[in-house]
Phi, psi and omega in degrees: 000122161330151170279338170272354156266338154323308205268336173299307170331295170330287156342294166303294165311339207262317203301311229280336175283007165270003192272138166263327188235182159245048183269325166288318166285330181288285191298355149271341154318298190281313176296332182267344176233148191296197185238302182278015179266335199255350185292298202273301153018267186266305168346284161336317170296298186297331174326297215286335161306295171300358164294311179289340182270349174085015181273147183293197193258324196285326192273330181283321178303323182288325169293321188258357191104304208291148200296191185268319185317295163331267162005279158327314199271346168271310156000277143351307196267330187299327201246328192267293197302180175296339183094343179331290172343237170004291176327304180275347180277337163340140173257146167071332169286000000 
């Protein structure tokens, strides 16, 4: 990876960390992003809740749509991954 995608990365990270609600998050989201790029996402997300909740795959595909692939690759980052998941999903913090 480049020092201008990194330093772009930054970038992007440093804006999302000016947003306060998520009303500032909705209107910068919906500029940056497609309606299935936020889609694909908030999926992700939720895989990732029922993940942490023990739910099987077959079930999670079914409540949320999302493929087994999917699945697998949050799985992955959930067991794998920077801890992203696991940060916003805290409960009580």
């Amino acid at each position: 990876m480049t020092n201008f995608h990194i330093e772009s990365f930054d970038d992007l990270f440093s804006a999302i960390l000016k947003l306060k609600s998520v009303q500032d998050c909705r209107n910068f989201f919906e500029d940056v992003c497609t309606i299935k790029e936020l889609e694909d996402i908030s999926q992700r997300l939720e895989v990732a809740k029922q993940l942490i909740d023990g739910k099987n795959y077959q079930s999670i595909s079914k409540e949320t749509g999302a493929s087994t692939a999917t699945i697998s690759r949050v799985n992955k980052c959930l067991n794998y991954g920077s801890g992203g998941y696991k940060l916003v999903l805290k409960d009580g913090e």
